[in-house]
C-alpha positions in Angstrom: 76.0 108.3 15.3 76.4 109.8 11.7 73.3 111.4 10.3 74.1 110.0 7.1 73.2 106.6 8.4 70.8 104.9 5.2 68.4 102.6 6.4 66.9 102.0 2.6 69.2 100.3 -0.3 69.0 102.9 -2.7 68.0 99.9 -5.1 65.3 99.2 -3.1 63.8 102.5 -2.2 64.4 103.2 -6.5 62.1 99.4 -7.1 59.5 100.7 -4.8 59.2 104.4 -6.3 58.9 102.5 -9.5 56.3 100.2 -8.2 54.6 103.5 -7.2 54.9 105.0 -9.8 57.5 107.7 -8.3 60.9 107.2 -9.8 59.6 109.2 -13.5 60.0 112.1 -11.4 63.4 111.5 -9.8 64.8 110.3 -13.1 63.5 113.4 -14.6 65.3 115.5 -12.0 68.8 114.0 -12.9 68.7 111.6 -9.6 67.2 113.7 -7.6 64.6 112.8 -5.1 64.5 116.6 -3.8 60.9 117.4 -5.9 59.5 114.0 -4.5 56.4 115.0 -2.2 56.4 114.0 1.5 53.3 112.0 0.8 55.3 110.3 -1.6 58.6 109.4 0.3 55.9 108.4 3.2 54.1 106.2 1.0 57.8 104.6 -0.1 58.9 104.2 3.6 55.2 102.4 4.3 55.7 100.0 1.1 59.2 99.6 2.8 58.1 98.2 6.2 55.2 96.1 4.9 58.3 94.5 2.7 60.5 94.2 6.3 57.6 92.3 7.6 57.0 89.6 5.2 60.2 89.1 5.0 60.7 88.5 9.2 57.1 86.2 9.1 
């Protein structure tokens, strides 16, 4: 299985950093989501799966 494998849409993980109020700091890094914190990206994953589950009730 390739480790490159994305889960996430990049639009979607990009609507929910802005929702978050995230994305400033990846579009300030040219893209990058490298200076994102680990609460952060947890908080994005969370926001992700409460999102799978409406959509499967």
């Amino acid at each position: 299985m390739p480790t490159n494998t994305k889960i996430m849409s990049e639009k979607l993980k990009e609507e929910i950093a802005r929702e978050l109020g995230v994305y400033e700091q990846v579009k300030k890094d040219g893209g990058s989501w490298g200076n994102v914190s680990s609460k952060d990206c947890g908080n994005i994953v969370s926001k992700a799966i409460e999102i799978a589950n409406r959509t499967v009730e």
